[in-house]
Each structure stands twice: as structure tokens, then as C-alpha cells.
N, C-alpha and C positions, 0 to 999 in steps of 0.2 A: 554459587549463590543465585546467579541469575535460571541456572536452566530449575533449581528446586523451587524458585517463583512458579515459571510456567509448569512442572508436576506438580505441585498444589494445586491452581486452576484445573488441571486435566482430572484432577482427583475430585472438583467440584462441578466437573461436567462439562466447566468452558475450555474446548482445544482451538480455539483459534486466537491469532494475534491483538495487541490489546489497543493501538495504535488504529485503526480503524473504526476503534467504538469512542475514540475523542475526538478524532479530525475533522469531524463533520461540526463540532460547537463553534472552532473560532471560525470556520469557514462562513457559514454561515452566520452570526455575529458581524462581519463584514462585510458581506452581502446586505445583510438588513443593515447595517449601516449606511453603506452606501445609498441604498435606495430613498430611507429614509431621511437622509441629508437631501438627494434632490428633490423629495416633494416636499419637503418643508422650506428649500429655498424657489420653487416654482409656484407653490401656494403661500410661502408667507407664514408656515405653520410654525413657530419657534417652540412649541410641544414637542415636536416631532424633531425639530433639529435637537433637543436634549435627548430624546427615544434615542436618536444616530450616536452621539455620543455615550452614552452609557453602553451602547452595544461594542464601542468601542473597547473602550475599558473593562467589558469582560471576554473580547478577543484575546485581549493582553494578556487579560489572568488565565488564561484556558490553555495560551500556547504552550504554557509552561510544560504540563501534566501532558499535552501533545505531542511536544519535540522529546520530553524523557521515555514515552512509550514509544514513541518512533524509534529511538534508538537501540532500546532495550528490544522490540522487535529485528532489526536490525541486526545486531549481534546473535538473537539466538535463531533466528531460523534463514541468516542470511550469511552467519560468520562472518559477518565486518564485509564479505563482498562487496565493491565497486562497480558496481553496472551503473550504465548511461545516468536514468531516471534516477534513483540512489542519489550522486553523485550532483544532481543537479539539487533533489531536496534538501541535500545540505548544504548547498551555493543558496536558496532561495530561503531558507528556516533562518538563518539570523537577519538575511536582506528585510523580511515580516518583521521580524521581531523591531529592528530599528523604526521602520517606517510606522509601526505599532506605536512607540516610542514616542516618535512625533506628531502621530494623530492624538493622542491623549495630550499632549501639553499643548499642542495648537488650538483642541477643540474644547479645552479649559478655561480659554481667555476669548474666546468665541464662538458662534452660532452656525448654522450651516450659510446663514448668507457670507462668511468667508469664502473668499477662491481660495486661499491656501489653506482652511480644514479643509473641503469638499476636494482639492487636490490631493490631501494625505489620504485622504478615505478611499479617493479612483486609485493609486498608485497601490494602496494596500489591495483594494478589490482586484487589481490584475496581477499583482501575487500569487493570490488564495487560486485565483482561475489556472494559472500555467500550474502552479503545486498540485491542481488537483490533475491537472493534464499528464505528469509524469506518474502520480499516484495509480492514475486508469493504466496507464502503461506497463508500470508494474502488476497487475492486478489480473489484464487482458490481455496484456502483450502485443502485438502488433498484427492487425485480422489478417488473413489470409486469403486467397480465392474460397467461395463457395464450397464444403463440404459434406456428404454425401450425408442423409438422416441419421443413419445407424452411427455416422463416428461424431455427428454435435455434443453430446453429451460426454464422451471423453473431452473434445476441445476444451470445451468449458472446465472439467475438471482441471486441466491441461493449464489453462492458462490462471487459473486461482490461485493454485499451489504446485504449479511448477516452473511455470514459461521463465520466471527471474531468474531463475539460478541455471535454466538448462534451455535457454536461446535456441529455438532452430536445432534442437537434440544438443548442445554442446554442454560444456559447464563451467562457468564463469570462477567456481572455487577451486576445483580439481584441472585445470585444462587437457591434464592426460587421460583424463575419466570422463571422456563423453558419454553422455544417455545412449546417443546412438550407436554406441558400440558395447554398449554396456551386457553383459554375461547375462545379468539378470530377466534380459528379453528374451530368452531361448524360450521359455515355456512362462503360461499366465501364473502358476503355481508360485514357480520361487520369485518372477516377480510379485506375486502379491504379498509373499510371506518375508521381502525384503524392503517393501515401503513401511512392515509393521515394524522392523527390526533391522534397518537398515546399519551396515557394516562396512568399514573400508576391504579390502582383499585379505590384506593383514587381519581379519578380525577384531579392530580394533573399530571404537565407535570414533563415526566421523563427522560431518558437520550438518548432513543433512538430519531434517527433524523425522523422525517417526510419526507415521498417520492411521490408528486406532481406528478400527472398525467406527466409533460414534463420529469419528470426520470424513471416514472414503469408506463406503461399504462395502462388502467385497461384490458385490456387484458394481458398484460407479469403480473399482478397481481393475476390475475387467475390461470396461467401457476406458480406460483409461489407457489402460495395454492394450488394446487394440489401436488405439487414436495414434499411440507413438509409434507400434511397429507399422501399420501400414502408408503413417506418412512422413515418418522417419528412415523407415525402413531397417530391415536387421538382416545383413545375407544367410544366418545359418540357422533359421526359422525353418523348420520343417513343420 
């Protein structure tokens, strides 16, 4: 049910994850919350401390359709893997959702000149701040020293859609199936023709998602294969 979700999408031209294009509403929602609770209790504006609250209250409506697509990304192009950042947005996603909770019933029965709305509001804003900090991490992964011109361009593909599942060449879902040992570096060939069509040994399909020429082209595929054999390295690259 879920992976014929995401081929519908890919059938309508969008191939990437869907969790991405919601996180930014409550995030944000929070942010202008916050902000707009302290200039309305350092000016006096009680307009603007209702502005803080209504934004409140569509943080809360928004998380919803947020954490459900987080998850549903999760599952399909992460197979339930538990990496670090992972692991902590789901320690931090209901910690939000509560403090959410209690910014809407606190900031119902008052104004930002409240210390305890304007406290739910900073406690929820440093939430959304670490959530987005684990989010980058997944996303970016962790920089590196300085990299030579010609391989930035893989990095970057590198670390969009692959650093979370394959750390440092490893693999968080297979642990016996590291990248950096992986068959499929011998030549750029069958690695490109196995990110379209990716396969366990067995032939059987496995957890990673398939990346169609409209997401990695077989040029950013190249640039991609190079960025992991030469700083991953592969000894039987001739």
C-alpha cells in the first residue's frame, strides 16, 4: 500500500520524499510565533500577541500531516532504520506535539504578556530548532574535510540520498552489505544500472529505493560513483 503511494507520485513526476515539503509549515508557525509573542509583549501590541497565537494553533494542525509523512518517508525509503538523528525525531515529535498542547490552552486564557504562554512558545521554538538540527543531519550528514572540485558534486548528491542509510560507506539496514564493499563499484556501468534497479544478491528487491534518471542523472550518477569509490574507496577498481 505504501510503496504504490509513492509509484503514483513517481507516475506524476514527483520522486522525492513527501515529509520535506510539510516540515517547513509547523516550523515555521513557531518561529513566527515566538517572535511575534516577544514584540508584542516588548511593544504592547495585543494584535500581534493574537497573530503569536493563531500561529500557534496551526503549528498543531499542521504537525499532524507532518509526523504522518515523516513516517510514511521513514518506512519507505528508510525501512524503519534507526540511525542517530531518526531516532531522536521521534524522541522530539510527540515531546512538540505535547508542548504544542500546551501552548494552545495556555495562550487561550491569555496574551503574550504571559511568562508562561511566551515560556510554551520558547520551549516549543527550541524544539522545532534541534528537530530541524537532526533533519540537516539526515539530509547533509556530517561535512567532511575540504573536497577536491570535481568530487563536490557527487558529495552533495551523496549526502541527499544516501549518507542516512550508508554512513561513512557502511549500511545501517544490511550491516553485512556495506557500500564500501559493495560489487556494484567495480565499474560506473553496473553501478548506475543498479541505483535504477537496485537488487539484494539474491535477486530479490530490497529496501533501498530506486533512483530514475528524473532524480540522479546519469551524469550526477557518475559524479556520484566517483565521490564514493575514491573516498570510500574500492581495492578491486581497475
Amino acid at each position: 500500500m505504501l510503496d504504490s503511494i509513492y509509484a503514483f507520485l513517481a507516475r506524476l513526476g514527483y520522486a522525492h520524499p513527501i515529509h520535506p515539503t510539510e516540515v517547513h509549515m509547523p516550523i515555521g508557525l513557531v518561529v513566527g510565533a515566538f517572535i511575534f509573542a516577544w514584540i508584542a509583549l516588548l511593544f504592547q501590541r495585543p494584535r500581534l500577541a493574537q497573530t503569536a497565537y493563531h500561529c500557534i494553533v496551526l503549528a498543531f494542525i499542521w504537525l499532524f500531516p507532518t509526523v504522518l509523512f515523516g513516517v510514511m518517508d521513514w518506512q519507505h525509503y528508510y525501512a524503519g532504520a534507526m540511525p542517530f538523528p531518526i531516532k531522536m525525531k521521534l524522541i522530539l515529535a510527540p515531546v512538540l506535539l505535547v508542548l504544542l498542547v500546551g501552548a494552545v490552552l495556555l495562550g487561550r486564557g491569555g496574551g503574550a504578556e504571559s511568562k508562561a504562554v511566551l515560556t510554551s512558545y520558547g520551549l516549543c521554538f527550541l524544539v522545532v530548532v534541534i528537530l530541524g538540527y537532526f533533519g540537516g543531519q539526515l539530509v547533509y550528514g556530517v561535512q567532511g574535510p575540504s573536497l577536491p572540485d570535481e568530487l563536490k558534486a557527487g558529495a552533495r548528491l551523496f549526502a541527499a540520498h544516501c549518507s542516512s542509510c550508508h554512513p561513512q560507506g557502511g549500511n545501517i539496514i544490511n550491516p553485512d552489505l556495506p557500500l564500501k564493499d559493495s560489487p556494484q563499484l567495480a565499474d560506473p556501468n553496473v553501478f548506475v544500472a543498479f541505483i535504477r534497479n537496485p537488487k539484494m544478491p539474491d535477486g530479490s528487491a530490497g529496501s533501498m529505493p530506486a533512483f530514475p534518471p528524473a532524480q540522479i542523472s546519469d551524469r550526477e550518477a557518475e559524479s556520484l560513483y566517483e565521490y564514493v569509490v575514491q573516498t570510500m574507496g574500492y581495492p578491486t577498481r581497475k
